[in-house]
C-alpha positions as CSV (number, residue, x, y, z in Angstrom):
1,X,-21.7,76.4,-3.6
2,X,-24.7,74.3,-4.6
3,X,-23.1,70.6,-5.3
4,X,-21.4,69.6,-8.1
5,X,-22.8,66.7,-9.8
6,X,-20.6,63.5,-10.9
7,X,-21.8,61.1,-13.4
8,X,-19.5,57.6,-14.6
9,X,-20.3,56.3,-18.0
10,X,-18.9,54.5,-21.0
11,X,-17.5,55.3,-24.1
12,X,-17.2,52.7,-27.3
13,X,-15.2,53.3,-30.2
14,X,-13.3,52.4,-33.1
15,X,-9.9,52.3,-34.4
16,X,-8.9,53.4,-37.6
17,X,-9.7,49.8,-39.5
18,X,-12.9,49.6,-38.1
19,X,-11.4,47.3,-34.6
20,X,-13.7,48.1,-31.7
21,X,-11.8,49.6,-28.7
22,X,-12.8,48.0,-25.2
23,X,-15.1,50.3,-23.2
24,X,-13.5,52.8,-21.2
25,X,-14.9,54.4,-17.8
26,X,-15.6,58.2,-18.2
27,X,-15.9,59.9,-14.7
28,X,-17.1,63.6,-14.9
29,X,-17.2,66.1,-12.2
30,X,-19.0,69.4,-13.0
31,X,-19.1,72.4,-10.3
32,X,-23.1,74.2,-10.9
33,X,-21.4,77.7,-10.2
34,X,-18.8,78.3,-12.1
35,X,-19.5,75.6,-15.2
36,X,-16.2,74.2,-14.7
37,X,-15.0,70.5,-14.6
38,X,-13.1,67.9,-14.9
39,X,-12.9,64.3,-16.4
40,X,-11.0,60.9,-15.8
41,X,-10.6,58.4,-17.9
42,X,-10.1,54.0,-16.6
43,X,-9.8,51.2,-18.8
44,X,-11.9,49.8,-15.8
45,X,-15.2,50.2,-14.2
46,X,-15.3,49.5,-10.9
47,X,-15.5,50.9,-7.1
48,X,-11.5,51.1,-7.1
49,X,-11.6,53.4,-10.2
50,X,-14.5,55.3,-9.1
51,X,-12.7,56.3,-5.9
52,X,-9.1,56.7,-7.8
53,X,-10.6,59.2,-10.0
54,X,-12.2,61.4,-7.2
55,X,-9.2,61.4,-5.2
56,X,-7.0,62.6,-8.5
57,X,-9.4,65.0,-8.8
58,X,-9.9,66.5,-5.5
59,X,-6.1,66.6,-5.2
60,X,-5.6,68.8,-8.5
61,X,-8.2,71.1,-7.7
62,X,-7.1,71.5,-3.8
63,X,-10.1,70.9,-1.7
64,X,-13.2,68.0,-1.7
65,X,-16.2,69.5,-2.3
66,X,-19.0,69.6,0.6
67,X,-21.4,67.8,-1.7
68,X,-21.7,65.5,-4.4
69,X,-24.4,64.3,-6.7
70,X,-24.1,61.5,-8.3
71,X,-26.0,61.2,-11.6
72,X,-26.0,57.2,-12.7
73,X,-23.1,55.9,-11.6
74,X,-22.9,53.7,-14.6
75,X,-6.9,60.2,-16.1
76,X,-5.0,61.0,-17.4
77,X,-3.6,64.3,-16.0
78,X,-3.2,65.3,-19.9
79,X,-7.4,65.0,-19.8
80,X,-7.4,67.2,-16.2
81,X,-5.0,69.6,-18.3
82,X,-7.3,70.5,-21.2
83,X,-10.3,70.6,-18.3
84,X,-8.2,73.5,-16.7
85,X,-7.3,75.0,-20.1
86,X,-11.1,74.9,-21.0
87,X,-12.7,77.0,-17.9
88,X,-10.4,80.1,-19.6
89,X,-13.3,80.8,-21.1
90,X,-16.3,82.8,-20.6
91,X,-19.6,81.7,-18.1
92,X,-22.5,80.6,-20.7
93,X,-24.6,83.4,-19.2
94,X,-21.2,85.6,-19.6
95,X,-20.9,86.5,-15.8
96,X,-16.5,86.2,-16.3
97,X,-14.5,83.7,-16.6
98,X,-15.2,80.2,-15.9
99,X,-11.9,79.8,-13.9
100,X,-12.7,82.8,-11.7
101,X,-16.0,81.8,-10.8
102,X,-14.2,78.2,-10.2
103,X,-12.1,79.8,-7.3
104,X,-15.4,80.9,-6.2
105,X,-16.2,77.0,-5.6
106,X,-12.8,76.3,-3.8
107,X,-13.8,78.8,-1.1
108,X,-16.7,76.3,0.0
109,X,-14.3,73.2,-0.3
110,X,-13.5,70.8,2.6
111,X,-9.7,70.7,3.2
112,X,-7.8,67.9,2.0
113,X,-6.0,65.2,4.7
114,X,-2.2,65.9,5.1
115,X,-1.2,62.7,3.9
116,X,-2.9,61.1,0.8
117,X,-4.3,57.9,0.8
118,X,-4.1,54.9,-1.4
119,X,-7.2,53.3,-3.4
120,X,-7.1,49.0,-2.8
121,X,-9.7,46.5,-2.5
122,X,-8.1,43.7,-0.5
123,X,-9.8,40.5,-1.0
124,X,-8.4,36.7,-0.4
125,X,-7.9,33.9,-2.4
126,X,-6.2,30.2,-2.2
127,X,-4.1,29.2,-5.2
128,X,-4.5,25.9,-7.1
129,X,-1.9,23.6,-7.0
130,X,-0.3,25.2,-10.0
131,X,0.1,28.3,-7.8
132,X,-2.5,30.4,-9.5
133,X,-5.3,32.4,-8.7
134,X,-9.2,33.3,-9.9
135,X,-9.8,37.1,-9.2
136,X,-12.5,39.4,-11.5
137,X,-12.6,36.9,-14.1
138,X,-8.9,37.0,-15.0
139,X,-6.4,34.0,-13.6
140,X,-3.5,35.3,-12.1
141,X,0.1,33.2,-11.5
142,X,1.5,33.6,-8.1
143,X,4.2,31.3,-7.3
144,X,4.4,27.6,-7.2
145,X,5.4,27.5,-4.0
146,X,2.0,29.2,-3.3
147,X,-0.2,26.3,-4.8
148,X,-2.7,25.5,-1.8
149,X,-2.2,28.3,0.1
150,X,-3.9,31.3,0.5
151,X,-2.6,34.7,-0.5
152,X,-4.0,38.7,-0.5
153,X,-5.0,40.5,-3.1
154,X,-4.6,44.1,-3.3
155,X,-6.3,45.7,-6.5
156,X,-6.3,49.3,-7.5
157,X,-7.4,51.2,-10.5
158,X,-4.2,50.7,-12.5
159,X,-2.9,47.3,-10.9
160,X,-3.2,44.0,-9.5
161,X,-0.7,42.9,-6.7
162,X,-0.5,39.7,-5.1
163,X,0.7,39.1,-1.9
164,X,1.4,36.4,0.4
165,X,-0.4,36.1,4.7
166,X,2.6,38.2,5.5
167,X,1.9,41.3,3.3
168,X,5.3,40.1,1.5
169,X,5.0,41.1,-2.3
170,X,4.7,37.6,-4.5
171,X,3.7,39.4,-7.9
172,X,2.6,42.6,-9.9
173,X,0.1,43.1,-12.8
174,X,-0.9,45.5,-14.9
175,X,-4.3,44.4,-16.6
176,X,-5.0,45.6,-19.9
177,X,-8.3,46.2,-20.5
C-alpha cells in the first residue's frame, strides 16, 4: 500500500430558515489503492477530536495503516456506514470492486493494541471562589466546595469532565457546539 492521505476541514451551513449551523470538523481518510474511505464528523476542532476520529476509524476498519499523509490539517458510525456501503462499487479505472481492492489495503495494515485506548487532554485549573472554572473559552461549575482549589480536567472529543487532586469525579459536560 502507498499511504492513505487524511485531510480535517470545515463545513458551514444553513438550516431550513436561513439560521447558520456552527462549523463542524470533517476528518477524511482515503486509502490511494483501492479508492475507499471513510469520514468523521465533531462539533469540535481540536487535537482530542483529531485523534478520536482516527482511532474510530482504525478500529472499524481492523488495522492502522503503516502510513499517513496529512493534507492541511485544518462520527457518527451512521457516516462510517454509508463509507462502507459506498466502496460496493466499482474502481474509477474499473479494476473490481472498491471493497475488494480495500482488503487489499488491510493486508499492509499494522495490528491494532489488544486493549483500546481512551482520547483526554488533562490539563489543571484552580476554581474561583464561586467554585468555577475557565477552560477553552467556556466557564465550567465545579463545586463550591472547590472554590480556591485546584482540580483536573480531562477533555475528550465528546465531553468535559472535571475532577478533583484525587482523580474523584466532581462533574460532567457535554458542550454543545
Amino acid at each position: 500500500m502507498e499511504r492513505i492521505e487524511a485531510s480535517w476541514s470545515d463545513l458551514n451551513g444553513h438550516t431550513k430558515n436561513r439560521k447558520a449551523v456552527s462549523v463542524i470538523g470533517l476528518e477524511f481518510i482515503s486509502y490511494p489503492h483501492s479508492n475507499g474511505g471513510h469520514t468523521q464528523l465533531f462539533k469540535s476542532e481540536n487535537q482530542e477530536c483529531l485523534l478520536e476520529g482516527l482511532k474510530s476509524i482504525f478500529e472499524h476498519i481492523g488495522g492502522i495503516p503503516t502510513t499517513i499523509w496529512y493534507g492541511l490539517i485544518t462520527c457518527p458510525q451512521q457516516l462510517i456506514r454509508r463509507c462502507d456501503e459506498d466502496m460496493e462499487r466499482q474502481h474509477y479505472k474499473g479494476i473490481g470492486l472498491i471493497s475488494e481492492l480495500f482488503e487489499e489495503d488491510k493486508k499492509e495494515f499494522f495490528k491494532l493494541p489488544e486493549v483500546s485506548f481512551e482520547v483526554y487532554r488533562h490539563e489543571f485549573a484552580k476554581a474561583d471562589n464561586y467554585g468555577k472554572i475557565k477552560f477553552d473559552t467556556r466557564t465550567y461549575s465545579t463545586s463550591p466546595k472547590m472554590a480556591g482549589t485546584q482540580v483536573m480536567i480531562r477533555a475528550g472529543a465528546h465531553d468535559v469532565e472535571i475532577l478533583d487532586n484525587d482523580h474523584t469525579f466532581i462533574d460532567f459536560f457535554r458542550p454543545k457546539s
